[in-house]
C-alpha positions in Angstrom: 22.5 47.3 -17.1 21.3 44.4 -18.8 18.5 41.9 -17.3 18.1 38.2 -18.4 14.7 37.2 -18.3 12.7 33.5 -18.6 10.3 31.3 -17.1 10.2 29.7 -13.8 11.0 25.9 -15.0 14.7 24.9 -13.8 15.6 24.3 -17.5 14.4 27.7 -18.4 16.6 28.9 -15.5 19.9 26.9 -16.5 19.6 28.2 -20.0 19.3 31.7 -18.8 22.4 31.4 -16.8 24.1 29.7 -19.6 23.3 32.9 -22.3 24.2 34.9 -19.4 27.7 33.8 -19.3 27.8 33.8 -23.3 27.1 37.3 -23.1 29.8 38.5 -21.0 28.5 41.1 -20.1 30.1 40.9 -16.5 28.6 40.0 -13.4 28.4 44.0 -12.4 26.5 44.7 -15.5 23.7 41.9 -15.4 20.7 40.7 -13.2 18.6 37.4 -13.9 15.0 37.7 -13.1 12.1 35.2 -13.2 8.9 36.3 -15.4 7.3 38.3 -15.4 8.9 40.9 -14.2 6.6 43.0 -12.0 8.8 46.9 -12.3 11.1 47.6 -15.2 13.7 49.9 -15.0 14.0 52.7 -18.0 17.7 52.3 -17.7 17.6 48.6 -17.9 18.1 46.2 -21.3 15.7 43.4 -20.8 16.6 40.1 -22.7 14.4 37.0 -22.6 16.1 34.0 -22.8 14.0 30.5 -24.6 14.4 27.1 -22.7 17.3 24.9 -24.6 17.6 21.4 -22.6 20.8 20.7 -24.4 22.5 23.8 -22.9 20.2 23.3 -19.5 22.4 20.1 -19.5 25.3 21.6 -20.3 25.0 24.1 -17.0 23.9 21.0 -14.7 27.0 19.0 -15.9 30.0 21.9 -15.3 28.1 22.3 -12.0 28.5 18.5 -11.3 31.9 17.8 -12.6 33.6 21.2 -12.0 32.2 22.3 -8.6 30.3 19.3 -6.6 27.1 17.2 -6.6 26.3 18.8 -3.4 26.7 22.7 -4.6 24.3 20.9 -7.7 21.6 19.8 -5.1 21.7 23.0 -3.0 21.1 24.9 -6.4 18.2 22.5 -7.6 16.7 22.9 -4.1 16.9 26.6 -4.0 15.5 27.0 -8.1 12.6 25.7 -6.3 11.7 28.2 -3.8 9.6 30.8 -4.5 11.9 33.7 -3.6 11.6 36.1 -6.6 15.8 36.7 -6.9 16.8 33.1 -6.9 17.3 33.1 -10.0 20.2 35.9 -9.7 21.6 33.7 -6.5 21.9 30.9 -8.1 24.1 32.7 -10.7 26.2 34.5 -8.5 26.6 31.4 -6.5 28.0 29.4 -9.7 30.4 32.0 -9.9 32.3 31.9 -6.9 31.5 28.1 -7.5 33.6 27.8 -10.6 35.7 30.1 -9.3 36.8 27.9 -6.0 35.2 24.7 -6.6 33.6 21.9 -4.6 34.5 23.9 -1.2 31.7 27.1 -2.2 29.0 25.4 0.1 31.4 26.5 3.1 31.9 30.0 2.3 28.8 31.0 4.0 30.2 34.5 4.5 29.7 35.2 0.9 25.9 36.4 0.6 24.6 34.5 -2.2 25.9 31.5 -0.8 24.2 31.8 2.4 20.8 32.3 0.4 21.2 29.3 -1.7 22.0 27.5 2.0 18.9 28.9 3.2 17.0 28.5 0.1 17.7 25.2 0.0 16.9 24.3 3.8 13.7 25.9 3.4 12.8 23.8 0.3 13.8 20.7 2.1 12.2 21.2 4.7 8.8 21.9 3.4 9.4 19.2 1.4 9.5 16.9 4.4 6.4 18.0 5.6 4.4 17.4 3.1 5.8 13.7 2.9 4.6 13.3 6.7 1.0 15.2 6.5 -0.1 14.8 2.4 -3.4 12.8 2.6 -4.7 10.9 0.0 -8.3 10.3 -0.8 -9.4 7.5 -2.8 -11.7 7.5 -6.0 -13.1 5.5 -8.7 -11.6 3.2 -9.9 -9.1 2.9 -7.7 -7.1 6.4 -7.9 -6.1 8.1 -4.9 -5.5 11.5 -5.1 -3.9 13.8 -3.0 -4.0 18.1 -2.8 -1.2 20.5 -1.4 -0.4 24.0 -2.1 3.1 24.3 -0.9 4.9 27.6 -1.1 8.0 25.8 -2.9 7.9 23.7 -6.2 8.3 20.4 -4.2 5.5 18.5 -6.0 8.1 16.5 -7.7 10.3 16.2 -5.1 7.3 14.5 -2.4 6.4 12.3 -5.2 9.8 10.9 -4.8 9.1 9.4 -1.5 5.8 8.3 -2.5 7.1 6.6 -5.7 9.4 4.1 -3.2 6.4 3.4 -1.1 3.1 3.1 -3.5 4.6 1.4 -6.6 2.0 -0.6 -7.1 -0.8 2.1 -7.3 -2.5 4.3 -9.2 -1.9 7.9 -7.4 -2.0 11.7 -8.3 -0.2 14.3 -6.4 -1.8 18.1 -7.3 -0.3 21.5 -6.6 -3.1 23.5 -6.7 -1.4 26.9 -6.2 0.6 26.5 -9.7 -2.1 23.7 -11.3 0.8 21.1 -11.5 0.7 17.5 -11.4 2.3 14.0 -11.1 0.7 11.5 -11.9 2.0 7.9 -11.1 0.7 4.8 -13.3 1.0 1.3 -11.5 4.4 -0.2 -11.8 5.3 2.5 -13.6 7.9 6.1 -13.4 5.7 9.1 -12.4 5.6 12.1 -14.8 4.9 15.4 -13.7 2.0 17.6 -16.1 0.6 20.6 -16.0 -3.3 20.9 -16.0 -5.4 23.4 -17.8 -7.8 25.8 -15.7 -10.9 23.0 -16.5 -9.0 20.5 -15.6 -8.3 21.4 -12.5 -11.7 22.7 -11.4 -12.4 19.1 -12.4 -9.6 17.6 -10.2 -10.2 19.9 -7.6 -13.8 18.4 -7.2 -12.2 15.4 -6.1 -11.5 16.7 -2.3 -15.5 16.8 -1.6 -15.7 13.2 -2.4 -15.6 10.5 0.6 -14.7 7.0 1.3 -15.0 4.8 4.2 -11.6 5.2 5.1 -11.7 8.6 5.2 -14.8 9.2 7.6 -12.9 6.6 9.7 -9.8 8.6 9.6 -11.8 11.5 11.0 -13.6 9.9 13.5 -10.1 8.0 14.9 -8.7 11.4 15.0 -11.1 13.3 17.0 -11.9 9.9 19.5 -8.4 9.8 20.9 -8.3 13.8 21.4 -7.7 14.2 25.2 -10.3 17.4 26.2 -7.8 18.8 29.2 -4.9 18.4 26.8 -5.7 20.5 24.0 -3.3 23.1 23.2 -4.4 24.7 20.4 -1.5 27.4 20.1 0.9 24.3 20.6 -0.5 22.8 17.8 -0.7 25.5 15.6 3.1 25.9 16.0 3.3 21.9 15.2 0.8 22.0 12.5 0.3 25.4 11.0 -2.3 26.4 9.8 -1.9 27.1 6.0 -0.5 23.5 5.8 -4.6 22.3 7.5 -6.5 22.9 3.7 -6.3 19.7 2.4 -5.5 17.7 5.5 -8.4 15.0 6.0 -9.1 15.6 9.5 -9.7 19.2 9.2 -11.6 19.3 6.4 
């Protein structure tokens, strides 16, 4: 048994899967992990595979013009969940993929194709969340910043949305879980960074500081709260609560 190994990064990932098939070692013979790799088998060859864009691009391309732009999306989704065998869906996925073309995304009865479905759904949705309840806060000189820790990589994928509605500012969008950032320039394309371990005790300082509009926000919120109508279980199924850390109101 042989186990391709790399980093979490969706390049990383479409190189691996691109050595993978280089290999040919067989689909039977071969797993793809994410590092690290938490248990190693004796019996198991571990390879670690190096991030090369040009053959990430290569992967991303056959996937486009030989399967579908939607089977593409579902697997860009799904790179970014956090499930720890993903990685090894997404590969068995490309290969019925290849195999029957644009039409994969409906053979649900196959089981990596229904993970990457659900994969997918659950990184979409989580992404739409966090474009209806991400709160900035505003700082000097006119920054607004904004904190999440979403269980999916969709930092990139909110800051989408927020691109097409605050063009003109200057904003930061922070994943503190994996100390990832974009930050958007005015008038400019956002760029997603990663932040070192000072830089983020730095940035995360930034959530204790308070504007006008913020204590205004707060006060708005609790003012209209109806006392016989509150339903806290109700809400918690709404709102829940790992999603209330760096949500204004509750802070």
């Amino acid at each position: 048994m042989y186990c391709f190994t790399c980093k979490e990064d969706f390049e990383s990932m479409m190189t691996c899967i691109y050595r993978v098939w280089e290999a040919k070692k067989g689909s039977q013979n071969v797993r793809l992990e994410i590092e690290p790799v938490e248990q190693m088998d004796l019996l198991t060859e571990y390879v670690h595979v190096e991030v090369d864009p040009e053959l990430a691009h290569k992967v991303v391309r056959s996937i486009r013009t030989k399967i579908s732009a939607k089977a593409y999306y579902q697997v860009y989704l799904a790179a970014m969940s956090n499930d720890p065998g993903r990685l090894d869906d997404i590969y068995r996925f490309l290969r019925i993929g290849f195999a029957v073309g644009g039409k994969v995304t409906e053979c649900l009865r196959e089981e990596s194709v229904m993970q990457i479905f659900e994969l997918s759904r659950q990184v979409s949705n989580e992404r739409h969340f966090f474009r209806e309840i991400l709160r900035f806060t505003r700082i000097d000189p006119g920054i607004y910043v904004a904190h999440m820790e979403p269980k999916g990589n969709v930092v990139a994928l909110v800051a989408e949305h927020f691109a097409d509605r605050m063009p003109s500012e200057d904003w930061m969008i922070i994943d503190d879980r994996r100390g990832l950032g974009v930050i958007h320039p005015k008038n400019e394309p956002f760029y997603v960074t990663k932040f070192r371990k000072e830089e983020m005790e730095r940035l995360c300082q930034t959530e204790q500081q308070e504007d006008l509009y913020s204590q205004m926000w707060k006060e708005f919120f609790y003012t209209i709260a109806v006392e016989k109508r509150k339903n806290p279980v109700c809400q918690r199924n709404m709102f829940p609560l790992r999603y209330r850390k760096h949500v204004t109101e509750f802070l």
